[in-house]
py3Dmol code that shows the C-alpha trace and the ligand (Angstrom):
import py3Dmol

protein = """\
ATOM      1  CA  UNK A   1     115.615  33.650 -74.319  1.00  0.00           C
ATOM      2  CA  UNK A   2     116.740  30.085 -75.193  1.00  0.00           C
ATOM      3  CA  UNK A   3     115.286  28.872 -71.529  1.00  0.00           C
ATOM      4  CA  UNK A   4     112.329  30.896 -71.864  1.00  0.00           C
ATOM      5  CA  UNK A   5     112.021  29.448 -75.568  1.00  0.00           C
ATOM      6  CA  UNK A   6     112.006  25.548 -73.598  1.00  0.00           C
ATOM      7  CA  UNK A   7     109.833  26.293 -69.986  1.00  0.00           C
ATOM      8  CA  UNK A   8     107.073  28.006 -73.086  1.00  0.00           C
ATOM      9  CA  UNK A   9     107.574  24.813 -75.275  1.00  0.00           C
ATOM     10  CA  UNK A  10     107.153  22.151 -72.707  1.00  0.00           C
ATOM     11  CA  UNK A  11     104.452  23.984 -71.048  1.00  0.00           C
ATOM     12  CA  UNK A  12     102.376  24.054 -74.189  1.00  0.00           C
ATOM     13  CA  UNK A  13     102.574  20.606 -74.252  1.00  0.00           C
ATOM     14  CA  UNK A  14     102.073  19.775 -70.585  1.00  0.00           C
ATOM     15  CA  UNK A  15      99.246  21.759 -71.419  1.00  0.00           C
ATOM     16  CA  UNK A  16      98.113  19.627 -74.632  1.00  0.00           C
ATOM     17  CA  UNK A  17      99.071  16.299 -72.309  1.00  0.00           C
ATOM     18  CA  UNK A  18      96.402  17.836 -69.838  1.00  0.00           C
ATOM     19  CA  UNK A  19      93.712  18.711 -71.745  1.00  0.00           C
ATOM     20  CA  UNK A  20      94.110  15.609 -73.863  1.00  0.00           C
ATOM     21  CA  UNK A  21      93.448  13.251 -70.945  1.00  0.00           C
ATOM     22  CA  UNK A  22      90.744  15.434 -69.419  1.00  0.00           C
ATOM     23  CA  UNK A  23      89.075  14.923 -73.126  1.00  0.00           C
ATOM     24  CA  UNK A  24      89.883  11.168 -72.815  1.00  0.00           C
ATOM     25  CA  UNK A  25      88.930  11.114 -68.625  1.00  0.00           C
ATOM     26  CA  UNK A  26      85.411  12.879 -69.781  1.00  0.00           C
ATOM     27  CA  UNK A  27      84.589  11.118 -72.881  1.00  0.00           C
ATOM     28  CA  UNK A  28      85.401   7.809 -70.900  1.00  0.00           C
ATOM     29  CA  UNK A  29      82.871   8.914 -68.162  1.00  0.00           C
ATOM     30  CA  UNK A  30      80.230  10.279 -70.560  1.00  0.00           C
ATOM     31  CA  UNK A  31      80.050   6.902 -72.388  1.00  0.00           C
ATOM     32  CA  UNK A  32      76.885   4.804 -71.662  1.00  0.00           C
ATOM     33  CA  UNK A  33      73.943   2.262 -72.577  1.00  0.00           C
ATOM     34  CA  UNK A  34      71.425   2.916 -74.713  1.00  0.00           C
ATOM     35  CA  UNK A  35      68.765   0.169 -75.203  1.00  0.00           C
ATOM     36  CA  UNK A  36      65.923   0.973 -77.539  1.00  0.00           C
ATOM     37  CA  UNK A  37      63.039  -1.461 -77.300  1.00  0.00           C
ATOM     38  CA  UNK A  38      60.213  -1.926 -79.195  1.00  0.00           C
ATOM     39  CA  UNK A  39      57.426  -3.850 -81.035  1.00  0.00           C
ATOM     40  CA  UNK A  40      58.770  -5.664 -84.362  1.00  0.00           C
ATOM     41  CA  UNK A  41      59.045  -3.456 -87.466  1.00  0.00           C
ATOM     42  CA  UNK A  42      58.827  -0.348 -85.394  1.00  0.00           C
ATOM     43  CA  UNK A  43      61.784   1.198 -87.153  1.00  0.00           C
ATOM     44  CA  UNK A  44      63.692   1.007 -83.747  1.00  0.00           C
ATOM     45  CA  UNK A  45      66.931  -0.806 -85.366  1.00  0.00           C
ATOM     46  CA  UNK A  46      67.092   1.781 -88.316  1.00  0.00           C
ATOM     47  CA  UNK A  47      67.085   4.907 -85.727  1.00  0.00           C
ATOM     48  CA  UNK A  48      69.462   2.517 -83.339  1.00  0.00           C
ATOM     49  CA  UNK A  49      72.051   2.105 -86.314  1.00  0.00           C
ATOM     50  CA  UNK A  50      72.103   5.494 -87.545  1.00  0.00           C
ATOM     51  CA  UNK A  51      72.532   6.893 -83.845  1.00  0.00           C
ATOM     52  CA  UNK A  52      75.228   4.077 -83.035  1.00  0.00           C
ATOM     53  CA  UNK A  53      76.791   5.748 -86.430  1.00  0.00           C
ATOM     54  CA  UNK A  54      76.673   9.549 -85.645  1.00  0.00           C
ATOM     55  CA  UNK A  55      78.048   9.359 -81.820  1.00  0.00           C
ATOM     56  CA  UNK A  56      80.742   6.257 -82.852  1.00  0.00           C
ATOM     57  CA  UNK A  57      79.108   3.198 -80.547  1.00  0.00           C
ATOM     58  CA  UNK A  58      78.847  -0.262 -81.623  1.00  0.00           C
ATOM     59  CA  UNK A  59      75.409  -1.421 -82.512  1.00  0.00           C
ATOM     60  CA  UNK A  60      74.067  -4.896 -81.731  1.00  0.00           C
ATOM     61  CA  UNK A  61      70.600  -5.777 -83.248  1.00  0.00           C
ATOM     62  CA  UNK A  62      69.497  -8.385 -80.526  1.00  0.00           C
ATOM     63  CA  UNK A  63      66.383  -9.637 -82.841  1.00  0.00           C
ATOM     64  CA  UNK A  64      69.307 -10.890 -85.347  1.00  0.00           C
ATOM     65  CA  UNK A  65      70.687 -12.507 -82.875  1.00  0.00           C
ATOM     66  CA  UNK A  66      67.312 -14.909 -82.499  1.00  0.00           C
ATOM     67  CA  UNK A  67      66.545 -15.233 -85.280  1.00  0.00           C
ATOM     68  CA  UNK A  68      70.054 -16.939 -86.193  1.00  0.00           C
ATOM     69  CA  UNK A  69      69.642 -19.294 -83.770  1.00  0.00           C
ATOM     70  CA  UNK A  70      66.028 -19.967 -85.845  1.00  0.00           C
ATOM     71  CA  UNK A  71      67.609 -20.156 -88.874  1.00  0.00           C
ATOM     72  CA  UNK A  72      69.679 -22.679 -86.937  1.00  0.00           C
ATOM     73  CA  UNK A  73      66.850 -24.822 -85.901  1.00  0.00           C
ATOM     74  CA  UNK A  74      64.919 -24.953 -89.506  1.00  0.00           C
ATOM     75  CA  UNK A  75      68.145 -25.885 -91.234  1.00  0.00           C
ATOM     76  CA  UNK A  76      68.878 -28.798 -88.637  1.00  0.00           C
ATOM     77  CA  UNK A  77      64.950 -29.548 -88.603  1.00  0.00           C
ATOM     78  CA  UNK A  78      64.201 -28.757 -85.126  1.00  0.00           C
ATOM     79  CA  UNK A  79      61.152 -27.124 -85.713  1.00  0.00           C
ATOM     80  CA  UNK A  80      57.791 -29.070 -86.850  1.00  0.00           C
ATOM     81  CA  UNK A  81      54.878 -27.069 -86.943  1.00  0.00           C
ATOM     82  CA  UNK A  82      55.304 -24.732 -83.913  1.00  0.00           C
ATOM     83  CA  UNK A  83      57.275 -27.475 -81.679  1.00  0.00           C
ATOM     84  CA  UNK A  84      60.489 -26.707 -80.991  1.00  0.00           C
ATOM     85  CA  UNK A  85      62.502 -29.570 -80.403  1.00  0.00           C
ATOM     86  CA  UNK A  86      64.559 -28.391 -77.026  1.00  0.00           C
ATOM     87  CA  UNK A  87      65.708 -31.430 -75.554  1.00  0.00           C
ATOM     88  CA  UNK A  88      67.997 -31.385 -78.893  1.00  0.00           C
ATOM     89  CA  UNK A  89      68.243 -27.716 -79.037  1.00  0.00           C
ATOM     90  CA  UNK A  90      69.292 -27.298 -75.628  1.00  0.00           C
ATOM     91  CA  UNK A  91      72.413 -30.225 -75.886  1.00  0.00           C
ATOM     92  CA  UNK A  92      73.241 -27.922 -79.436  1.00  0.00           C
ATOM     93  CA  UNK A  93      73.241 -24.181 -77.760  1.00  0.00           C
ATOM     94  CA  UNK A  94      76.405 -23.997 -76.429  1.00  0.00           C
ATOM     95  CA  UNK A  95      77.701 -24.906 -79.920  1.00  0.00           C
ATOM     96  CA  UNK A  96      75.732 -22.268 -81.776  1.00  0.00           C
ATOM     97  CA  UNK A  97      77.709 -19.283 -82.317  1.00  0.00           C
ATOM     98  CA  UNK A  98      76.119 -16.055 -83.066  1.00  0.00           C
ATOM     99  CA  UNK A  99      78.290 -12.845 -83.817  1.00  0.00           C
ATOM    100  CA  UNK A 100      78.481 -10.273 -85.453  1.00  0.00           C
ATOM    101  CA  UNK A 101      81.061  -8.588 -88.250  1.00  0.00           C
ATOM    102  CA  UNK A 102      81.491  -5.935 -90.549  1.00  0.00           C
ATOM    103  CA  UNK A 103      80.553  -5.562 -94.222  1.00  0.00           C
ATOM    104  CA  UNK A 104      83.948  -4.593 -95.549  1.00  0.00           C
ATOM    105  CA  UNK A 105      82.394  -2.175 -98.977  1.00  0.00           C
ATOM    106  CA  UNK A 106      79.585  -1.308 -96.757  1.00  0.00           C
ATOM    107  CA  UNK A 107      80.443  -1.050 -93.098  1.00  0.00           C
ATOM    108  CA  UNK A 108      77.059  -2.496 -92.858  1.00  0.00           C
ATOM    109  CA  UNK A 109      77.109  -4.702 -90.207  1.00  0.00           C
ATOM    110  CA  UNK A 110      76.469  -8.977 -90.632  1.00  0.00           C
ATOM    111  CA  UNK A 111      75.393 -11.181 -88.369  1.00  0.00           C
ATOM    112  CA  UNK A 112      77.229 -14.834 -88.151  1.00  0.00           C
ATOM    113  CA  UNK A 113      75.986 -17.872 -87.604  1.00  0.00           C
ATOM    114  CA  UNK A 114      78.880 -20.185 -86.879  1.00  0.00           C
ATOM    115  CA  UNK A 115      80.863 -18.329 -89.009  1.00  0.00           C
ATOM    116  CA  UNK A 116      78.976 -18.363 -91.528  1.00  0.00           C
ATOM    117  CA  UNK A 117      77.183 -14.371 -93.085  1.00  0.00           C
ATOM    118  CA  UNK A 118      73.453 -15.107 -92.351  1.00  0.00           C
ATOM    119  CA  UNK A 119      72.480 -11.125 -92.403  1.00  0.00           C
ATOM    120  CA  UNK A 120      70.053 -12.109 -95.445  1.00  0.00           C
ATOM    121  CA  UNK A 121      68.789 -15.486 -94.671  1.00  0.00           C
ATOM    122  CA  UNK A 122      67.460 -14.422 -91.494  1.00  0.00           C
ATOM    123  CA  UNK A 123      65.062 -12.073 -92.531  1.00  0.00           C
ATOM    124  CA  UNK A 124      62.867 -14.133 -94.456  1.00  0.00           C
ATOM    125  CA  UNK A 125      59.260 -15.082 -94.020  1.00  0.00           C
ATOM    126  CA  UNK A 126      60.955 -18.659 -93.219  1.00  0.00           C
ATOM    127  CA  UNK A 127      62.529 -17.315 -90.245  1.00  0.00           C
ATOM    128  CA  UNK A 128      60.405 -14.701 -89.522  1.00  0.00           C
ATOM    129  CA  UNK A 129      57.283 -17.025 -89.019  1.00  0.00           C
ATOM    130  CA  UNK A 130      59.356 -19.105 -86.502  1.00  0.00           C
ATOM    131  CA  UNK A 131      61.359 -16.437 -84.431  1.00  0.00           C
ATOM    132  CA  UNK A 132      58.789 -16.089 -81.966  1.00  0.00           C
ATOM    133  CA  UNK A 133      58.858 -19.313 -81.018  1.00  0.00           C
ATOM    134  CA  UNK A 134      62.117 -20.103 -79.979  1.00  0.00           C
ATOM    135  CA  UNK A 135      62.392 -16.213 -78.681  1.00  0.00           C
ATOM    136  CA  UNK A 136      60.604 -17.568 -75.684  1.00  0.00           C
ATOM    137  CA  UNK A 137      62.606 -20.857 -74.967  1.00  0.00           C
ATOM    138  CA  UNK A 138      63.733 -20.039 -71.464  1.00  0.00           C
ATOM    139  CA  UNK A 139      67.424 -21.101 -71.740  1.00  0.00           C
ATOM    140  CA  UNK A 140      67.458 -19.145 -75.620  1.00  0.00           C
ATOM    141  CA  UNK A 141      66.994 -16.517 -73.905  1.00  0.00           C
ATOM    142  CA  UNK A 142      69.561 -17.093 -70.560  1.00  0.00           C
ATOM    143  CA  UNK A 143      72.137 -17.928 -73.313  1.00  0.00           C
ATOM    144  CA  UNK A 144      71.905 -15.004 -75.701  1.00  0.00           C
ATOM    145  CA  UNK A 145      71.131 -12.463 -72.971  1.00  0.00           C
ATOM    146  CA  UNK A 146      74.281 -13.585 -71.375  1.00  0.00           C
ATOM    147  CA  UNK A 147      75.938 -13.074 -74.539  1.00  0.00           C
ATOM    148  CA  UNK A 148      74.591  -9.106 -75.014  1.00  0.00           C
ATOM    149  CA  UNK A 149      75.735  -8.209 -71.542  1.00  0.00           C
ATOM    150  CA  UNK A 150      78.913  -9.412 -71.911  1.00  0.00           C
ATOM    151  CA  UNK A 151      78.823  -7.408 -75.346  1.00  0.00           C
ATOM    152  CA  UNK A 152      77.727  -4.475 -73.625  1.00  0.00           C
ATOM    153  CA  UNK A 153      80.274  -4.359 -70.746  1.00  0.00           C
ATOM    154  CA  UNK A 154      82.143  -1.525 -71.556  1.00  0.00           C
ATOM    155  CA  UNK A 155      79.481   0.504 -72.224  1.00  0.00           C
ATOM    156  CA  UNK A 156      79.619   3.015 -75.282  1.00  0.00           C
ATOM    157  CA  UNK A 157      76.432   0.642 -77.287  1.00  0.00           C
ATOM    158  CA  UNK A 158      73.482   1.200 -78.396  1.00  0.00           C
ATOM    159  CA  UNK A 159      71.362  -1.769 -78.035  1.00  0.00           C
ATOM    160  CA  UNK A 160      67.768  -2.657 -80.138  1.00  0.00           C
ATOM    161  CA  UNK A 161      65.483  -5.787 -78.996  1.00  0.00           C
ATOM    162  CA  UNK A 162      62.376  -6.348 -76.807  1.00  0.00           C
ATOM    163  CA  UNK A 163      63.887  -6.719 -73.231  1.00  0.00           C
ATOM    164  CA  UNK A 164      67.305  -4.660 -73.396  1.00  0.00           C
ATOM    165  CA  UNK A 165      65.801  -2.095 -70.851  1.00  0.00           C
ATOM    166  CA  UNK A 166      64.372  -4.307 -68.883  1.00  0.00           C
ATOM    167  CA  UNK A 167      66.485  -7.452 -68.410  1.00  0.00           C
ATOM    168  CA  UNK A 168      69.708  -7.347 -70.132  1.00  0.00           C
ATOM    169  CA  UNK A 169      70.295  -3.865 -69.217  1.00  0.00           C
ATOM    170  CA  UNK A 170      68.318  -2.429 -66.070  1.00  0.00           C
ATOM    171  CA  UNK A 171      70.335   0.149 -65.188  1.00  0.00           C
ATOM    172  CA  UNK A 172      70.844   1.521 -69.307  1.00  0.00           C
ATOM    173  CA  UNK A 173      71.560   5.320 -68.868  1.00  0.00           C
ATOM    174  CA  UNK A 174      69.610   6.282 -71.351  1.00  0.00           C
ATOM    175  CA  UNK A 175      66.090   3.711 -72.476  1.00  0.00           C
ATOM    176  CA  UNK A 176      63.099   4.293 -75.638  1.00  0.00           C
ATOM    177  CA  UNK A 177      60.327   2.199 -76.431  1.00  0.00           C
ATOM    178  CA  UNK A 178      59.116   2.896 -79.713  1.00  0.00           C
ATOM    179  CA  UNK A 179      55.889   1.994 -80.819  1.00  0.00           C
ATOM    180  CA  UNK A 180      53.711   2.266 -83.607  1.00  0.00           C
ATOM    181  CA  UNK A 181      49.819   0.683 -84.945  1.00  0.00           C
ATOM    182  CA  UNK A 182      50.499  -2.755 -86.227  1.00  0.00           C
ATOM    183  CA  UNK A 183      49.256  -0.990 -89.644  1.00  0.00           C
ATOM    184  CA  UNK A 184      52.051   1.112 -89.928  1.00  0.00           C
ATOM    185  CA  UNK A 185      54.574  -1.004 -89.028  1.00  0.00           C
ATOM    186  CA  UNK A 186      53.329  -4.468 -91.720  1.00  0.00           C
ATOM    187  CA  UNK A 187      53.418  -1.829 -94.120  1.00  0.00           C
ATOM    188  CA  UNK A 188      56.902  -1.051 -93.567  1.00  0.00           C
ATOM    189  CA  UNK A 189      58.212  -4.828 -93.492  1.00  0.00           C
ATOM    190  CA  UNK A 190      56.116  -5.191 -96.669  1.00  0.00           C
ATOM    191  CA  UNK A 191      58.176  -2.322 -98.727  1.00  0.00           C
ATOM    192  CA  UNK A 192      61.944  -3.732 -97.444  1.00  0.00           C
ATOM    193  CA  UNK A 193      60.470  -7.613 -98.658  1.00  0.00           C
ATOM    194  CA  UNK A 194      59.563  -5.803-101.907  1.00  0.00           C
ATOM    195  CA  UNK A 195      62.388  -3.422-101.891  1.00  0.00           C
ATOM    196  CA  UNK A 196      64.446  -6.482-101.668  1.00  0.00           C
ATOM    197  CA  UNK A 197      62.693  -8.292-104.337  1.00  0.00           C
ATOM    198  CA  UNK A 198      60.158 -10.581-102.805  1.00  0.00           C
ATOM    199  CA  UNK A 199      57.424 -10.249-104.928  1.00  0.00           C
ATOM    200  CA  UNK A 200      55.728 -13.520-103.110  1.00  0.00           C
ATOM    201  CA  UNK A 201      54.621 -12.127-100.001  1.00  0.00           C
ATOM    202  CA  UNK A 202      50.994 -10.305 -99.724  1.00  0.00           C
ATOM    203  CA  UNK A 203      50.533  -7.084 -97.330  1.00  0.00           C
ATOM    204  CA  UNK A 204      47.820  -9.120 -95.294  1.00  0.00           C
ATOM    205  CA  UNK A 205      50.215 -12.291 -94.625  1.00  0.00           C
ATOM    206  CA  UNK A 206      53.032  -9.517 -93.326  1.00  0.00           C
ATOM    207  CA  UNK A 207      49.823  -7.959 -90.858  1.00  0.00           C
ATOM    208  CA  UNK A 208      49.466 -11.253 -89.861  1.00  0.00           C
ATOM    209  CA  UNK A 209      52.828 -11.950 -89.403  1.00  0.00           C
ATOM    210  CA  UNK A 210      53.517  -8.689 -87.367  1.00  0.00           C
ATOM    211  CA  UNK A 211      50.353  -8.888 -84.982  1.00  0.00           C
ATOM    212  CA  UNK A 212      51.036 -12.573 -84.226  1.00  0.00           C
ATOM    213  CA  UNK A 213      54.407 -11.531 -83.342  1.00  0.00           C
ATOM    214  CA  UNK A 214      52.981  -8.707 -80.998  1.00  0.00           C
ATOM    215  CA  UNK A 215      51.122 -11.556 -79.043  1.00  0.00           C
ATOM    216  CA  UNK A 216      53.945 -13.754 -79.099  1.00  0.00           C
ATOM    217  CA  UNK A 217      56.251 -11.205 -77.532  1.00  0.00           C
ATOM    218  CA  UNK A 218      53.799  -9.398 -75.526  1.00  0.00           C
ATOM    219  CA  UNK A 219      52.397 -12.908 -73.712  1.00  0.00           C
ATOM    220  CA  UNK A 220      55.474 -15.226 -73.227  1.00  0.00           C
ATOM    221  CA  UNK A 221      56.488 -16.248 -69.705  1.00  0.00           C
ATOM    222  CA  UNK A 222      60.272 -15.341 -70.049  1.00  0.00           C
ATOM    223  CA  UNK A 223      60.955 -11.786 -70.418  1.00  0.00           C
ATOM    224  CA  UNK A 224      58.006 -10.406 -72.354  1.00  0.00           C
ATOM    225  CA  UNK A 225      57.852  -7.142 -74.140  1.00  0.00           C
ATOM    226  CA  UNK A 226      56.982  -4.282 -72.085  1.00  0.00           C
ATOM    227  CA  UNK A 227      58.178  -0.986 -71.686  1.00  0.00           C
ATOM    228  CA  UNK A 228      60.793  -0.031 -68.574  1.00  0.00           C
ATOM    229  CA  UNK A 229      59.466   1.686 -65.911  1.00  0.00           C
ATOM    230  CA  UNK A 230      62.110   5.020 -66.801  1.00  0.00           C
ATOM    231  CA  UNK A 231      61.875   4.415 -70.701  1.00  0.00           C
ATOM    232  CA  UNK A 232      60.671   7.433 -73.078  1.00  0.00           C
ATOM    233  CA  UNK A 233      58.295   6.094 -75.537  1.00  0.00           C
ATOM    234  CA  UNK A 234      58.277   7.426 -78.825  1.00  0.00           C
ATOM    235  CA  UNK A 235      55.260   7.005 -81.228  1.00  0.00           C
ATOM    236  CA  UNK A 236      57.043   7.451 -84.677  1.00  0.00           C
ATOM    237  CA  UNK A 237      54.232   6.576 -87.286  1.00  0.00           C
ATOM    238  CA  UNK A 238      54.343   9.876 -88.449  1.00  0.00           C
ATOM    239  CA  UNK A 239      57.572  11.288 -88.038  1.00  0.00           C
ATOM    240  CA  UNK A 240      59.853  10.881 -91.268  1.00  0.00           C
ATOM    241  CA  UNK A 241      63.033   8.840 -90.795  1.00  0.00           C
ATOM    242  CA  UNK A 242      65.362  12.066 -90.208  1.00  0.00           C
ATOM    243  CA  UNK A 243      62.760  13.456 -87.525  1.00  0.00           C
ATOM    244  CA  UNK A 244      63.468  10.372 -85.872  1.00  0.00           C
ATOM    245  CA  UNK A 245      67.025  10.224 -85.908  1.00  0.00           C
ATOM    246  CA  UNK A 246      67.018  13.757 -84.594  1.00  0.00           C
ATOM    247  CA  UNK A 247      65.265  13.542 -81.754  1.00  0.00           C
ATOM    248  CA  UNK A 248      66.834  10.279 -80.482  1.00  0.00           C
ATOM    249  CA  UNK A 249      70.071  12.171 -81.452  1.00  0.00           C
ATOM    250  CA  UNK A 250      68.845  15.704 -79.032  1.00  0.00           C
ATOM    251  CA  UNK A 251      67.919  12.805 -76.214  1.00  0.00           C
ATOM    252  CA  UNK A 252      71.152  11.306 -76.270  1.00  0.00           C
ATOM    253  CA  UNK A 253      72.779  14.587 -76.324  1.00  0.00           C
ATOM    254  CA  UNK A 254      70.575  15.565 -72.965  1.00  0.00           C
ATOM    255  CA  UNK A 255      71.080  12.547 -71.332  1.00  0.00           C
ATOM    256  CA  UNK A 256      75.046  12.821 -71.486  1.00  0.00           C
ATOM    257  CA  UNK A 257      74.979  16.005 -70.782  1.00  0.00           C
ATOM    258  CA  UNK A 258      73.210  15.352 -67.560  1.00  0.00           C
ATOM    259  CA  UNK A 259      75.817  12.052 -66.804  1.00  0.00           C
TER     260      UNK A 259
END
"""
ligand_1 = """\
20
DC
O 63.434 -7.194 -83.930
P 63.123 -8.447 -84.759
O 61.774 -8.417 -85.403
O 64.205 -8.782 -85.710
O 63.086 -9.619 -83.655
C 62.861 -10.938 -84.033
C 62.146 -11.696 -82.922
O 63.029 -11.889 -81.833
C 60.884 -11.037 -82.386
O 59.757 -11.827 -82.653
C 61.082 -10.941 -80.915
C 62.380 -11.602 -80.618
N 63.250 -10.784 -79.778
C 63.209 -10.984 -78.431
O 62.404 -11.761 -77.948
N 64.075 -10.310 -77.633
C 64.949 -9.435 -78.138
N 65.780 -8.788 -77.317
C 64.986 -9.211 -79.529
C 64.111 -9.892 -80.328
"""
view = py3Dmol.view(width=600, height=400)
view.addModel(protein, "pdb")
view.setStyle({"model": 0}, {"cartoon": {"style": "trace"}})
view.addModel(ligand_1, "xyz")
view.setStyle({"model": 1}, {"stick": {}})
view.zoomTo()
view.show()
């Protein structure tokens, strides 16, 4: 009885051991890339975060990590007009350090400029104006996709920008473009500046703002926006935010089960 009592014991949790590393070996090889691209304002990093949120991957917002480096520039005057000064910027870059943390009370996550919590800063009109700009500096780029690869090397991220399915992640398991009229999407940046207090800003400057981006980021040399080749597009301009979290919630959950 007493022997019977031990072979039942330890099998039960040879038994847990097992099944415990076949959760572990198929959670390990289920984990993959997501990279959600998309025009500015599309909503794409609002349905990336929540997504990151519900299936536990990190989230990197790649447009942050511009426009730090912007932020960068205007507060060390490198930027007259729409000149970027790159002989200076370029000696700089491999000083500028862009990363991210987390919001202790919020779990909201910050991006750092050298240190320093820039998550607000770098959404202004200030920045926003100039983003584009240095966004399509050739060695910006080679620097800060280097940087999101190396952040996405284990896999287990989901990953919003312009070129993350294209360039910094080719071979992403799962890819969206989302897209939406330029209408939609000013209208949009217009209620967050609002929502956030900035009473300054008119509807038509943000229209302005978001189509010049469009042409910016659609027409640059290096690595302009377009959609991958195996991405699924998603029009959301009239889906509500929890129709869109859904059904980039059911993809994921096809994809992986697919993997
Ligand atoms: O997503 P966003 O609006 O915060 O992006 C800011 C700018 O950065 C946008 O004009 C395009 C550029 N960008 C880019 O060129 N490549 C990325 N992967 C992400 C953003």
């Amino acid at each position: 009885m007493f022997n019977i009592k031990i072979i039942t014991t330890s099998s039960i949790f040879h038994f847990f051991c097992l099944s415990l590393w076949k959760d572990l070996f198929i959670m390990e090889k289920k984990l993959i890339t997501i990279a959600i691209d998309g025009f500015s304002s599309s909503g794409k990093s609002t349905m990336a975060k929540v997504l990151a949120k519900n299936i536990g991957y990190a989230y990197i917002d790649t447009g942050a990590m511009y426009r730090a480096v912007t932020l960068y520039c205007l507060n060390n005057n490198l930027i007259d007009g729409d000149t970027v000064n790159t002989e200076t910027l370029e000696k700089v870059m491999p000083s500028i350090e862009v990363s991210f943390s987390v919001d202790p009370a919020t779990g909201a996550s910050l991006t750092m400029l050298n240190g320093e919590n820039v998550e607000h800063e770098i959404r202004d009109m200030r920045v926003s104006n100039k983003v584009s700009i240095v966004a399509a500096i050739p060695f910006v780029r080679r620097a800060l996709v280097n940087l999101q690869q190396k952040m996405g090397e284990s896999k287990g991220i989901v990953m919003d920008g312009r070129d993350i399915g294209t360039v910094v992640f080719p071979k992403a398991e799962m890819k969206v473009y989302v897209d939406a009229p330029a209408e939609t999407r000013a209208q949009r940046r217009f209620d967050e500046l609002r929502a956030k207090g900035d009473t300054s800003t008119t509807y038509e400057e943000v229209l302005e703002n978001v189509k010049h981006r469009d042409h910016l980021d659609q027409t640059r040399e290096e690595s302009p926006l377009r959609k991958a080749e195996d991405a699924i597009s998603l029009d959301n301009s009239k889906m509500t935010r929890d129709e869109q979290n859904q059904w980039l919630l059911d993809l994921y959950h096809s994809i992986v089960s697919q993997q």
